[in-house]
N, C-alpha and C positions, 0 to 999 in steps of 0.2 A: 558530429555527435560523439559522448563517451560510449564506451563498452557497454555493452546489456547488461554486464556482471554490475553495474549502478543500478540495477533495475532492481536485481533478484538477488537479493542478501538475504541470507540466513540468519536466523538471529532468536529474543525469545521476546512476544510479546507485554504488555497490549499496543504498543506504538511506534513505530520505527522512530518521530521527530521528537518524543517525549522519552521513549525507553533505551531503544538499540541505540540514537548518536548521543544522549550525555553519556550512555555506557561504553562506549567507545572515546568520548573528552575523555570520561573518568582517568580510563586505563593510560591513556596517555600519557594525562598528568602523573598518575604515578608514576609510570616507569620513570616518568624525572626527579620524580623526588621521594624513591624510594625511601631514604632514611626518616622522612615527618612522621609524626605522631599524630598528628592532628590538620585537618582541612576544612576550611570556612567554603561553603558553595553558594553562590546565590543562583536566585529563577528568576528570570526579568519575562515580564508580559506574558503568552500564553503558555509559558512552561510551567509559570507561576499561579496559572490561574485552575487551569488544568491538570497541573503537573500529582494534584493525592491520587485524584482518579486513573492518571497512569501511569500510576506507582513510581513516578519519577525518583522520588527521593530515596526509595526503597533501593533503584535498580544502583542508583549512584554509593550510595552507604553501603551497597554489597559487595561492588567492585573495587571500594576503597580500603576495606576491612584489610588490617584488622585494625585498621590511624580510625582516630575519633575524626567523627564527621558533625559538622555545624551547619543544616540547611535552612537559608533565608529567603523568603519567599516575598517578590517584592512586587505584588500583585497592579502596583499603579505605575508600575518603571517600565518605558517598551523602548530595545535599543531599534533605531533607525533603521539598521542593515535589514535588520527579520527579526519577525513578533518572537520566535525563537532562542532565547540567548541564555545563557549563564555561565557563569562566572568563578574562576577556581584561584585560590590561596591557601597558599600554606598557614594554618594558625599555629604552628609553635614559638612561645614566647622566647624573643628577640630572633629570633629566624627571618631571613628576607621574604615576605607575602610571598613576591616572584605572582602578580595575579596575571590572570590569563582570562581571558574574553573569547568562549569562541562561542560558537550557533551553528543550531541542529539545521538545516534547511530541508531536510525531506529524505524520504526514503532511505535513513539511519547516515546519512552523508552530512558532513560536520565540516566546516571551512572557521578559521579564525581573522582577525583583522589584520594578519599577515598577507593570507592567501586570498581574503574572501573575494577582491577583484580581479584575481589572476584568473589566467583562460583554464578550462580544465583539459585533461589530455582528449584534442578528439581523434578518432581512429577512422570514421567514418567522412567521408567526403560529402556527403551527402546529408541534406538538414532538413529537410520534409518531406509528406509524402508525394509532392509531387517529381523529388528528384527522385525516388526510388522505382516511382513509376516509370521516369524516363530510363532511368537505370535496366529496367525489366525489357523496354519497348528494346533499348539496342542490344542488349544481350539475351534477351531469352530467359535470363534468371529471377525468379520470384523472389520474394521477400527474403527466408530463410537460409535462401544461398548465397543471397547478399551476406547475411550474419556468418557464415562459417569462409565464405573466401574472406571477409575481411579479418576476424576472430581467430581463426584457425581450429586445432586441435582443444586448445587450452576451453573455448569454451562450449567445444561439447561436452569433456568432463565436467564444466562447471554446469552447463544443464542436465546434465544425468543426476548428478550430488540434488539438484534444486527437485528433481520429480520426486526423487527419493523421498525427501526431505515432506515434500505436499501428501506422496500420500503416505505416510509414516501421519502426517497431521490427521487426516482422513478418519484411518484407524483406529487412530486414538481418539477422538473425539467423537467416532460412535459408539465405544464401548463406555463411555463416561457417563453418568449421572448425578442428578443432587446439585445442588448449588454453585453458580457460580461467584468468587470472591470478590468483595466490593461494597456490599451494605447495601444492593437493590434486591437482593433475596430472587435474584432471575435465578428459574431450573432453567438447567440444560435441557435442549429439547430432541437435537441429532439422533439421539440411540431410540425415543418414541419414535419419532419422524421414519426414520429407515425401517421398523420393524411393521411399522403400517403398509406403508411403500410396498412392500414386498407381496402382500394381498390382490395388490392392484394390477389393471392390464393397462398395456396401450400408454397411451397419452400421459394419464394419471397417474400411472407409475414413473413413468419417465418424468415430469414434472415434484411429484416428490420423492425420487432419490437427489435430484438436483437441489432442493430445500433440503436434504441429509444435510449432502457433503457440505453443503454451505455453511451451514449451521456446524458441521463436524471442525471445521478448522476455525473461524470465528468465534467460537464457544471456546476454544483450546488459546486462540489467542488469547482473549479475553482472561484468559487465566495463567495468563502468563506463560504458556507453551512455547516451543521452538516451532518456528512456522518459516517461511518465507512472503519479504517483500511482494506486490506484487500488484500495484509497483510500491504499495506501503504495509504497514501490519492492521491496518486499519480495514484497509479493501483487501484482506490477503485470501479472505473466501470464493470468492467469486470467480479466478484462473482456476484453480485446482478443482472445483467441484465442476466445472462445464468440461475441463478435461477428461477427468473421469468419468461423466455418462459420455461424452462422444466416441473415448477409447471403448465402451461398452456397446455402442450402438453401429459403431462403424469397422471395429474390430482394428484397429491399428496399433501395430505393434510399439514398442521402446522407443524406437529411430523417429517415428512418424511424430510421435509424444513429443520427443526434442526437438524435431525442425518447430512444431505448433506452436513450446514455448518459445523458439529462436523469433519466429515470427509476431508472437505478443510482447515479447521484449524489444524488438523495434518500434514498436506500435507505442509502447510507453515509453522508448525513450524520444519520438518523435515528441510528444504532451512535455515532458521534462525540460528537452533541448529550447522550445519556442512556447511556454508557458509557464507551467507547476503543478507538480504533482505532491504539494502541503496544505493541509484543508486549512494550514494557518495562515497560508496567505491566497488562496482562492476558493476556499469551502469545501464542500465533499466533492463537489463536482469532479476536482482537479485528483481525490483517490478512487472513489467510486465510479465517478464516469471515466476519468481512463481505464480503471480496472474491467469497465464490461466493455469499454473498448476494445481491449487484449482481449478478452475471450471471444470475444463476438468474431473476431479476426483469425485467431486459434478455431475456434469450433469451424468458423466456415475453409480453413485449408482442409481441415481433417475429413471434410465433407465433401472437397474435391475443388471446390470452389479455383474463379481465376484469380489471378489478383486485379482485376477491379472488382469482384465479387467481395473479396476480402478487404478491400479498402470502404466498401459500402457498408461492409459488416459496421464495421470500426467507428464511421461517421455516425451511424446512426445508436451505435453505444454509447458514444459521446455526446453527441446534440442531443438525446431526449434524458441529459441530466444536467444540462445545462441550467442554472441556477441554485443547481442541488448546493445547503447551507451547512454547516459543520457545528451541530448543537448539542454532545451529549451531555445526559441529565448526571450532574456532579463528576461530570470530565473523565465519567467512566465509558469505555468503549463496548460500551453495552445494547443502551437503548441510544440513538434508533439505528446504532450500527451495527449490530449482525442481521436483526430482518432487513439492511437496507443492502446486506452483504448477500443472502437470498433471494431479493427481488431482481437484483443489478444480476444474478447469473442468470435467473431465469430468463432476463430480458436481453443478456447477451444470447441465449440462445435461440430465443425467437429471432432476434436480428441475424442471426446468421440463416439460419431456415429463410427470413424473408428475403432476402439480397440473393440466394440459391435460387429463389422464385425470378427474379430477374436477370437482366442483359449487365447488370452492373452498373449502368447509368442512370446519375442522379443527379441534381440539381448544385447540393450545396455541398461542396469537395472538405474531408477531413481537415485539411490545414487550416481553411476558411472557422472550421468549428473550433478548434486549437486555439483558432486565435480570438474568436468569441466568447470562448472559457475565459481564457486572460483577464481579458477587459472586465467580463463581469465580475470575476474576482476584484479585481483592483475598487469596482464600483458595489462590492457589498460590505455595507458598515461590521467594523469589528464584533459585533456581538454573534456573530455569522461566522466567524472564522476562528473557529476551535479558541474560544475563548471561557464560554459555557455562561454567559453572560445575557444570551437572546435564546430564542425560538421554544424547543421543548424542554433546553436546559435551565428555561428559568422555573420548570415545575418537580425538580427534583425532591421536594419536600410535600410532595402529596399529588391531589387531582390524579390518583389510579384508578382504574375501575376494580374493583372491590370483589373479585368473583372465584 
């Protein structure tokens, strides 16, 4: 498997496969062709079909500035490799095009038809979770230290940057209000939410500060904030908000924070390495159900858990979003993606609560579900895979309740 640091990219929303990888083509391209004037882009398939809703063309025409930009959106075109693609040329008259073809494939990671079949660097030996297991039974070492003997130094600084990074989201996105941008006229709801919360005992508190934070960095995405992967900008609420009430409820310092994300970021690149983590090519499942996978995992080490405790977490993060469809209303990561971004934490944190309840032993093993996610990806018709074409996104032009 690659590094975690594929996991956990920093960057500014609403979409790692829509926003962060053309903004990273873009840059590319230019640095090659610093002196143009002008650049023809196309969007083939869901970048194109998706791509007003997040803000694709915007992000790409920002990083190209100050060359005139020509975005073509070719809504009926889908390259082969991944529904993901577009397309860059130079338009200065008689200038060589020089066109280039590359694709977003997930969590802001960009490969072109140079690279797309080549192996990527893996650092890990290890390719599921049942090697990690065996990994644990001969040595002793849990998940997290698996990340840092293999990782080293380099990326515990790059998990400290990534905590920073969520709750700096956190922050800002409870003191926010008013509208968020996009033409569905959604308020923001984090900064009500936390100030209710606060009223409350027990359960119910705990329960809505976790609908805060969720809302506090999904709102932020949604508006184009700096946020972090996690393992996409899509699902990027759901780690950050269950880490913060566990670091509140369980009292765990910096370090402790770091090993949790070392440990959710194996957990996501386990789904990445032997599935997908692109709602465009297996639906929400493959962002949100990993993503409450990583927390589910994350919240139950923080809680003491063993690692089959934490590998039960994780399964059952996973399996009970299995199916989950990638439909938002006008391709905005709106509706039904931050309540789905709220639900998926709170559900990761019951799943770790519940798997704390037991011996760790359970029937249907995470990799088994990994690979269940797959297939049903492969097996749900495109209108289902962030295309905005099926399910709630075919009612982006009304049918709201009125209140």
């Amino acid at each position: 498997m690659e590094s975690i640091r594929e996991i956990f990219r920093i960057g500014r929303g609403p979409s790692s496969s829509h926003t962060m990888g053309p903004v990273r083509a873009a840059k590319v391209y230019r640095d090659k062709h610093e002196k143009a004037k002008s650049f023809k882009v196309s969007l083939y398939g869901s970048l194109a079909l998706t791509g007003k809703g997040h803000l694709t063309d915007v992000a790409i025409i920002e990083e190209l500035k100050p060359a005139q930009v020509e975005i073509v959106w070719l809504k009926n075109q889908q390259k082969e490799f991944h529904p993901n693609a577009l397309e860059f040329e130079v338009a200065d008259k008689g200038k060589d095009p020089d066109k280039w073809l590359v694709y977003s494939v997930g969590g802001g990671k960009i490969v072109d038809d140079k690279n797309k079949n080549s192996k990527p660097i893996m650092i890990y030996s290890q390719n599921n979770m049942q090697d990690i297991l065996d990994y644990y039974k001969e040595t002793g070492k849990t998940f997290w230290e698996l990340v840092y003997e293999t990782e080293g130094d380099a990326v515990r600084l790059h998990l400290k940057q990534v905590w920073e990074v969520m709750r700096a989201a956190i922050d800002r996105g409870l003191m926010q209000e008013g509208l968020i941008p996009g033409g569905l006229k959604l308020q923001r709801k984090a900064a009500s939410y936390y100030s209710k919360s606060i009223t409350l005992s027990n359960y119910a508190k705990t329960s809505s500060q976790i609908f805060a934070y969720a809302l506090a960095v999904s709102e932020e995405n949604a508006a184009g904030g700096e946020v972090v992967t996690a393992p996409t900008c899509g699902s990027s609420g759901i780690l950050p908000a269950v880490l913060k009430i566990s670091q509140e409820h369980f009292g765990a310092d910096e370090a402790k924070i770091h090993r949790a994300l070392a440990t959710a970021g194996l957990i996501g690149n386990i789904v990445k390495h032997n599935a997908s983590i692109s709602g465009a090519e297996v639906g929400c499942q493959g962002e949100v159900g990993t993503a409450c996978a990583m927390a589910a995992a994350a919240a139950t080490q923080l809680a003491g858990g063993s690692p089959a405790q934490i590998e039960y977490a994780a399964e059952m993060g996973l399996e009970h979003h299995l199916g989950l469809t990638c439909d938002p209303i006008n391709g905005l990561v709106q509706i039904p993606c931050i309540e789905r971004n709220v639900h998926a934490a709170m559900r990761a944190f019951d799943s770790a609560r519940y798997s704390l309840l037991s011996d760790g032993k359970h029937f249907i093993g995470f990799d088994v579900v990994t690979k269940v996610m797959k297939q049903t990806g492969k097996d749900m018709p495109s209108p289902y895979r962030e295309t905005a074409l099926g399910g709630l996104a075919k009612y982006g032009d009304g049918d709201f309740v009125d209140n």
